[in-house]
C-alpha positions in Angstrom: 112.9 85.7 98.0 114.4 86.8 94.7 112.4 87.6 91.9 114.8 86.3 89.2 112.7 87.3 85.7 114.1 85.6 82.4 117.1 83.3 83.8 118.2 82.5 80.8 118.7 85.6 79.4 120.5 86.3 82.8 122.8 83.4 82.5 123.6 84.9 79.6 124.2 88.2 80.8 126.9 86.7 83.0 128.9 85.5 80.0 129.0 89.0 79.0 131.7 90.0 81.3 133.0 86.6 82.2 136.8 87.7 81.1 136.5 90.0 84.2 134.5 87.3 87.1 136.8 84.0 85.9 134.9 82.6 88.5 135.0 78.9 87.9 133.6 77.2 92.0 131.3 75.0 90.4 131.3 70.6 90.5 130.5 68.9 87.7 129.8 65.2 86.1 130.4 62.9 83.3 127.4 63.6 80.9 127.8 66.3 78.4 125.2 68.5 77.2 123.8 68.9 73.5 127.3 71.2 72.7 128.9 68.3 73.3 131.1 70.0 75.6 129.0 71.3 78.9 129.3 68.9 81.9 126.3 68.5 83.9 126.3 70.2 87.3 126.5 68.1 90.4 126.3 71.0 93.1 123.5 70.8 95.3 121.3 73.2 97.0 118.2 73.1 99.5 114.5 72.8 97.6 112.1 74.0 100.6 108.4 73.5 100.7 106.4 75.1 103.3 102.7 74.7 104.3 102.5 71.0 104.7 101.1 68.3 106.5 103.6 65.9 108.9 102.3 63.1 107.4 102.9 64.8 103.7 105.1 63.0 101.2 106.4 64.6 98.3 109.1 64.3 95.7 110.9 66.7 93.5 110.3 65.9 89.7 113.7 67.0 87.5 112.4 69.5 84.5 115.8 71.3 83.5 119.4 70.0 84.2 122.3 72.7 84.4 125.2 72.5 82.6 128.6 74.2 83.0 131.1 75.2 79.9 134.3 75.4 81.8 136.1 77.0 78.6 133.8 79.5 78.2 133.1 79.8 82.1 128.8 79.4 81.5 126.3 77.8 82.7 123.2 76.5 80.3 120.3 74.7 80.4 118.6 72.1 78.7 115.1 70.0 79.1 115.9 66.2 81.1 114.7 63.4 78.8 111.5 62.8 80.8 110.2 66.5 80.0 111.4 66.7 76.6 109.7 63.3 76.4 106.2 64.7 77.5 106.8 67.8 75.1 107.0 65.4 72.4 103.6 63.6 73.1 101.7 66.4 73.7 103.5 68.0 70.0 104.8 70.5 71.9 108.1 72.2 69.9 108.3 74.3 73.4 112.4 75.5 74.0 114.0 76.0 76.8 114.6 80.0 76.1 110.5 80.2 75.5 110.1 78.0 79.0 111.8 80.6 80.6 109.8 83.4 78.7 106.5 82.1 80.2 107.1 83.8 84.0 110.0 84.0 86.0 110.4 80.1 86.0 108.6 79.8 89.3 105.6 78.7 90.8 106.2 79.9 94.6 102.9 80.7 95.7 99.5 81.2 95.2 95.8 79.4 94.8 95.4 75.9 93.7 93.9 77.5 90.3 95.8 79.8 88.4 96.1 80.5 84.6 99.2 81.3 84.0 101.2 79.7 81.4 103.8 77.8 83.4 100.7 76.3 85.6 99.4 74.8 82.5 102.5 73.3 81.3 103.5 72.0 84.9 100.2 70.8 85.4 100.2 68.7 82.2 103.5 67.2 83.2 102.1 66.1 85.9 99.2 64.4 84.2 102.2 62.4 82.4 104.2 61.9 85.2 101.4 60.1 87.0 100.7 58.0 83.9 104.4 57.0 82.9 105.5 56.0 86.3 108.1 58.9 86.4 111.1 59.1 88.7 111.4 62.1 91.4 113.5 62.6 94.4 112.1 62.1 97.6 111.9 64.9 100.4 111.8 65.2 104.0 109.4 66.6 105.3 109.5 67.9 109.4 106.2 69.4 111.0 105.4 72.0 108.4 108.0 71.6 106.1 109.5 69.2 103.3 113.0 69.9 102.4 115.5 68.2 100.0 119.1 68.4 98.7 119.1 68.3 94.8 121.4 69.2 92.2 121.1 72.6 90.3 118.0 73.2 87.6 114.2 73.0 88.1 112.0 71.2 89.7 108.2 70.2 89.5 107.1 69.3 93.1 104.2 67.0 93.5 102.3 65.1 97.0 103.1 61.2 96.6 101.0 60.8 99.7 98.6 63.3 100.8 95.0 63.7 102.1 94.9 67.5 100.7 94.6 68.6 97.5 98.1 70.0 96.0 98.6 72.1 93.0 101.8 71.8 90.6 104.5 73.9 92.5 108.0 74.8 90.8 111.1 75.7 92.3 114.7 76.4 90.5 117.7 76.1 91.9 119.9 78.3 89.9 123.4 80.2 89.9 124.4 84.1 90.6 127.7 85.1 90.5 129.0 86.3 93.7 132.6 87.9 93.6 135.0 85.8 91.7 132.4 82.4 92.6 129.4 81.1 90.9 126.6 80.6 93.9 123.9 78.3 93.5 120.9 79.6 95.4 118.1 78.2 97.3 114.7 78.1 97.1 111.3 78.2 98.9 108.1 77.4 97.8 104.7 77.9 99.6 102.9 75.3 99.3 99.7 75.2 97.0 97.1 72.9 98.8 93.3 73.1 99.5 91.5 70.8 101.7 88.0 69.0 101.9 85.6 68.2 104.2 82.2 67.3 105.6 80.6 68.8 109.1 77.1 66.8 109.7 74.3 68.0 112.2 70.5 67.3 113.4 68.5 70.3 112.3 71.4 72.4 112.4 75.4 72.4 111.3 77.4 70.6 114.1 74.8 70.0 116.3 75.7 66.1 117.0 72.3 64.8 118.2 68.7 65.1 119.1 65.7 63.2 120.5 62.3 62.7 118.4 59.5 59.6 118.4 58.4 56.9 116.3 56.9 58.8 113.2 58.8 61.5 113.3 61.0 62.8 110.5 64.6 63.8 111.4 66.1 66.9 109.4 69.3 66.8 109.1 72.2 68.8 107.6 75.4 68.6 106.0 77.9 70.9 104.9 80.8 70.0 102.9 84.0 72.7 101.9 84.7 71.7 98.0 88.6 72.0 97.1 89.5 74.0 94.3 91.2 71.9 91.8 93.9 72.9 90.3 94.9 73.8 86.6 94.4 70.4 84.1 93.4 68.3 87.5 91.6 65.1 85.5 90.1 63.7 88.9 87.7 66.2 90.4 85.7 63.5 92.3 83.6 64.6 95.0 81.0 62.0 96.5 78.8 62.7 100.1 77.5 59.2 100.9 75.2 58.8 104.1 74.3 55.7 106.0 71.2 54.9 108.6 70.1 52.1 111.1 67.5 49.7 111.4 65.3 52.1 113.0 65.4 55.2 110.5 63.6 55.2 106.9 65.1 57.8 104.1 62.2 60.5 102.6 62.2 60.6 98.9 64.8 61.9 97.2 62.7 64.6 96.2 62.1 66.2 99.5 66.1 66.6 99.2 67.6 70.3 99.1 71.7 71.4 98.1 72.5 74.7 98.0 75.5 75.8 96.1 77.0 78.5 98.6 73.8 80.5 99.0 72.2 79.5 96.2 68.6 76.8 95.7 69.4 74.1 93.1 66.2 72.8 91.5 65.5 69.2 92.2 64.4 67.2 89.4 63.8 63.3 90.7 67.4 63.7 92.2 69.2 66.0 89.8 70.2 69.1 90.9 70.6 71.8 88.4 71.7 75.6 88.5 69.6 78.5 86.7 72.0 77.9 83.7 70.3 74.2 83.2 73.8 72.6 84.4 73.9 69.5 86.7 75.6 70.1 89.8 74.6 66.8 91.7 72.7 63.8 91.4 71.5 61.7 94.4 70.6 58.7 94.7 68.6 55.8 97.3 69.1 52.9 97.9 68.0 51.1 100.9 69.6 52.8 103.8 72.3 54.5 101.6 72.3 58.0 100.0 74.6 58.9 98.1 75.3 62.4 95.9 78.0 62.9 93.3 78.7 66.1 92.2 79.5 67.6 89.1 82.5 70.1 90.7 82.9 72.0 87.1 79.4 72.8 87.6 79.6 74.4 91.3 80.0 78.1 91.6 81.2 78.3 95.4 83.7 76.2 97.4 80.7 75.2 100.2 77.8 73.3 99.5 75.1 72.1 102.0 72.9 69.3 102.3 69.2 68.9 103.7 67.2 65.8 103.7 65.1 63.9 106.6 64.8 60.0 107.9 61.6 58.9 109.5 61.9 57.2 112.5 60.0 54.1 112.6 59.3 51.2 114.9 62.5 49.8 114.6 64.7 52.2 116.4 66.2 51.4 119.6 65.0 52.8 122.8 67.8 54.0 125.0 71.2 52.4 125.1 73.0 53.6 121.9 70.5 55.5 120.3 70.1 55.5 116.5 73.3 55.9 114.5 73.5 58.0 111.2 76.9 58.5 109.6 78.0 60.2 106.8 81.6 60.1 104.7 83.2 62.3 101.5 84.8 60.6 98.8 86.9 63.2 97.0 89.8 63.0 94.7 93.4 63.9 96.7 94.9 62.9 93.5 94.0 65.6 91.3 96.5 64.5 88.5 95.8 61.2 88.6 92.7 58.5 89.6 93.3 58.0 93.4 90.2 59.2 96.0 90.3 59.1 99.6 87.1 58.3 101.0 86.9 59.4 104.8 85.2 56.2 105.6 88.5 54.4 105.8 90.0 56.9 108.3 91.6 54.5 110.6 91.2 57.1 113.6 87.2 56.8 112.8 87.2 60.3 112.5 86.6 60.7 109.2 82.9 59.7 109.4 80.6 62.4 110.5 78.0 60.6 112.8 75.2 61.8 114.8 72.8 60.0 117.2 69.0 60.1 117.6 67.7 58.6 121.0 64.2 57.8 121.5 63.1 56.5 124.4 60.0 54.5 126.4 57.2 55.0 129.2 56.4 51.7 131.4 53.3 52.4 133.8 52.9 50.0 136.7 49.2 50.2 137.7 48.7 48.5 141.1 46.3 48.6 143.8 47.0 50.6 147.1 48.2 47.2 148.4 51.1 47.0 145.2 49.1 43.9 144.1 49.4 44.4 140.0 46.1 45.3 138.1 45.4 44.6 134.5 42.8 46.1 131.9 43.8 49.9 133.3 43.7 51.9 130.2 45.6 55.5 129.6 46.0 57.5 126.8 49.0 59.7 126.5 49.1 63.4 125.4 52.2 65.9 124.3 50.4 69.1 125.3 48.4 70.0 128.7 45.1 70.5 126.8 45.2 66.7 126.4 44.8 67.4 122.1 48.1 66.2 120.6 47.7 61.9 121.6 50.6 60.1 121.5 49.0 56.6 121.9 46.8 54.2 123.9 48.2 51.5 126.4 46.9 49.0 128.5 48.2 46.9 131.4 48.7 43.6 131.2 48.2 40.5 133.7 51.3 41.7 135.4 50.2 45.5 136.1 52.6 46.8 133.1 52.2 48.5 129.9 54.4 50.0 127.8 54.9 53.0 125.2 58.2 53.0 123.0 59.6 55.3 120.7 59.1 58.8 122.7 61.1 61.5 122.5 62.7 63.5 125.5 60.4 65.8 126.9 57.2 66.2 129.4 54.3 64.3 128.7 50.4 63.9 130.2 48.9 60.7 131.2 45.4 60.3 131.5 43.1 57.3 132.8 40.8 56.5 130.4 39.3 53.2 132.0 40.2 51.7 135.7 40.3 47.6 136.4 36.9 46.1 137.6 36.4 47.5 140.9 38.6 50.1 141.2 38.3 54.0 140.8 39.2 55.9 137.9 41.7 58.3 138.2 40.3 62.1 137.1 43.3 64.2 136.8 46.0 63.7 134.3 49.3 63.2 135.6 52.5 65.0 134.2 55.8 63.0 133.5 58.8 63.9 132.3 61.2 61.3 130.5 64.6 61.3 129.1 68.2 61.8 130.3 68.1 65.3 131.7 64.8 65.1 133.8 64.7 67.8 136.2 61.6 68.5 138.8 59.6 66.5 141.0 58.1 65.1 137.9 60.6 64.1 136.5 61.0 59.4 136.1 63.7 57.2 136.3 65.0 54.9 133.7 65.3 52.2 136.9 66.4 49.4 134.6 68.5 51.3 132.3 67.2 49.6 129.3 65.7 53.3 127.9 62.2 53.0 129.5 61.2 55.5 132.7 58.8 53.8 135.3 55.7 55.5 136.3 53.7 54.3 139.6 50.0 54.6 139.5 47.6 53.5 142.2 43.7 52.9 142.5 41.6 52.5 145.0 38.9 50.2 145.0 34.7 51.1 144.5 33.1 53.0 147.7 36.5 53.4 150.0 37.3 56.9 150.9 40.5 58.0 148.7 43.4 57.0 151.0 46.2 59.9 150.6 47.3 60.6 154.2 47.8 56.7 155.6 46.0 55.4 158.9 46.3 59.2 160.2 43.8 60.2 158.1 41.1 57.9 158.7 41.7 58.2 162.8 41.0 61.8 162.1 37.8 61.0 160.0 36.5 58.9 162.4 37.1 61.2 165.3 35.1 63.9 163.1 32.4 61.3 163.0 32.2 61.1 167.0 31.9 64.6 167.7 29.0 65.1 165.2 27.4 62.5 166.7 27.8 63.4 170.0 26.7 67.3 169.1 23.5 65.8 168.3 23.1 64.1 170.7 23.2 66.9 173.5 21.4 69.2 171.3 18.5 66.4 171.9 19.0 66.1 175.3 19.5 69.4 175.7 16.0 69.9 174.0 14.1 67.4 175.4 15.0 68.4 179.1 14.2 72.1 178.6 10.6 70.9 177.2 10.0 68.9 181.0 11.2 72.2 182.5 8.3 74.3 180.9 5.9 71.8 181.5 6.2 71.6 185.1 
């Protein structure tokens, strides 16, 4: 790409020797410039814009028309009415020979922010462009490119329809002389554009769900990428707004925690301010809504996360769906103007970040050996081995069942604390796991798919030997019994016959 420094002062270089070139290739209209005797240029040549979005539209915005002097065989140019219209409300005595003084004329490349002169002015123009309903010329945009066919001069290029954040871009289509032929030339920009964005996780960026029980507090974390606005933007909005179920209850909003990029901002009731004393966010609760505006101005990195917990309480679901928790961004895609896109509206319903907690339920069915249901049995249940860390207290009901809901996945230890009339207390705790990935011989079965995992226990009743090998194990008991019997009852024999032996 050309670096073409001053045109202007170029153009007029080219009159210098113009007796010699009497080159005279270029079209022209009707309407005369401020000589009175310049015709405005007609000839077209290709704007390009690269680094787009497909679904990018964007339209060219006229700041300089070309004129050509066919007597003196030069070309000139002069601010279109809509420019020289924003000049004027913004007192701006600006000429075209000091626009072209500011840079090269171009804005090809670079960050969203810059502070160079011509991003300033461009940026402002855009600011009035968005508020006098300003004419531009459409492009076409194809994959990663936006291209259109526009007479000579220069061009402001701004999104009409974007979800990225743009910065002013400026493009000129000017003339060289070429032989004995004026040439206008094309031009490429780069496209200036930043995005934003929210990732969500349980206890951890990106991780997408997670298991606890009733009473527990969920952590979770959110990180959002903050766009850099560009030069004079006047609509930096940037909102994270997060949403829970039934079954989940927000912490105050002072156990909340943002960093700005690495660095702890000081929570104050829910305003977050840096060392300087500047607010940078404020959050806010209401009901099962959080939301947290920031003060972008304020933030010193373009990545910001978000900590802050929900208690699950006795609401949640068990199983099924689990326990929805979305969150969506808000942010300004209309720097120069007052549109936002909120990601909430994402038609794709991917712009919501959502994660899922799943808790789920332990049914014991206490029966006797027979399967007829027993009520009154009693068990307590434990997290840990050493039977310390209770979960809760159940007991079975007329029908033999009893149930615990909101668990989370995991292995857990029942123990008997009190059998039905009649029937033996069991002495050993028994070890279960529950939840969707059981694995072992432990391991239950959700057998009505409704988020609860069935656990059998039998008793047997008062003074019956435990039963735990069937009918084979009593034969064998029994036959135990005969042979004792029948030892003792030689040995007798045995001893009484030797005693008549040493008698007679």
């Amino acid at each position: 790409m050309k670096a073409r420094n001053k045109i202007l002062f170029a153009i007029i270089a080219v009159v210098a020797f113009v007796g010699i070139l009497n080159v005279r290739a270029i079209t022209t209209g009707s309407e005369t410039g401020s000589d009175g005797t310049s015709k405005i240029i007609t000839d077209t040549a290709t704007l390009t814009v690269t680094g787009v979005n497909a679904g990018d539209k964007l339209s060219a915005y006229k700041i300089l028309d070309a004129f050509y002097n066919s007597t003196a065989n030069t070309i000139s140019y002069e601010f279109t009415d809509d420019f020289q219209a924003y000049l004027t409300s913004e007192s701006n005595d600006l000429t075209v020979d000091e626009y072209f003084q500011l840079s090269s004329g171009n804005i090809e490349s670079g960050s969203t922010a810059s502070d160079s002169e011509l991003d300033e002015l461009a940026s402002g123009y855009a600011v009035y462009i968005k508020g006098h309903s300003v004419s531009g010329s459409a492009m076409t945009v194809s994959g990663t490119t936006a291209t259109a066919k526009l007479a000579a001069g220069s061009y402001l290029v701004l999104p009409t329809e974007t979800l990225r954040v743009y910065a002013v871009m400026v493009g000129n289509l000017d003339y060289t002389a070429s032989g004995n032929n004026w040439v206008i030339n094309n031009e490429t920009i780069v496209a200036k554009v930043d995005d934003a964005g929210i990732t969500k996780g349980v206890g951890a960026e990106g991780v997408p769900s997670g298991s606890y029980s009733i009473g527990d507090v969920v952590p979770y974390v959110i990180k959002g990428t903050v766009p850099t606005y560009p030069t004079n933007a006047t609509n930096k909005t940037y909102i994270i707004r997060d949403t829970i179920t039934a079954g989940l209850d927000f912490q105050p909003v002072t156990s909340i925690k943002i960093s700005d990029g690495a660095t702890a901002l000081t929570n104050s009731n829910g305003t977050f301010t840096n060392a300087g004393g500047k607010t940078v966010a404020v959050a806010q609760i209401s009901g099962k809504n959080l939301t947290i505006t920031f003060t972008v101005d304020n933030l010193t990195a373009n990545n910001i996360t978000v900590e802050y917990g929900a208690k699950i309480n006795s609401n949640a679901v068990v199983g099924g769906s689990g326990n929805g928790n979305k969150a969506s961004l808000e942010y300004s895609n209309d720097p120069y103007g007052s549109g936002t896109h909120d990601t909430a509206d994402d038609s794709d319903g991917e712009g919501e970040e959502e994660v899922i907690i799943y808790v789920y339920g332990l049914q014991i069915f206490k029966h006797a050996d027979d399967s007829t249901p027993l009520a009154g049995a009693e068990f307590e249940i434990y997290k840990d081995a050493e039977l310390e860390e209770l979960v809760g207290t159940i007991t079975t009901e007329d029908d033999g069942y009893a149930k615990s809901s909101g668990l989370a996945e995991g292995t857990y230890y029942v123990k008997e604390t009190k059998a039905p009339a009649g029937y033996q207390l069991l002495t050993d705790p028994i070890t279960i796991k529950i939840g969707p990935t059981q694995i072992g011989e432990e391991a239950l079965e959700d057998t009505d798919s409704d988020g609860y995992y069935e656990l059998n226990v039998a008793n047997a009743e008062v003074g019956l030997l435990p039963v735990t090998g069937g009918i084979g194990t009593i034969a064998l008991t029994l036959l135990g019994l005969v042979i004792v019997g029948g030892a003792i009852y030689f040995f007798f024999v045995y001893r009484k016959k030797k005693q008549n032996q040493e008698a007679n």
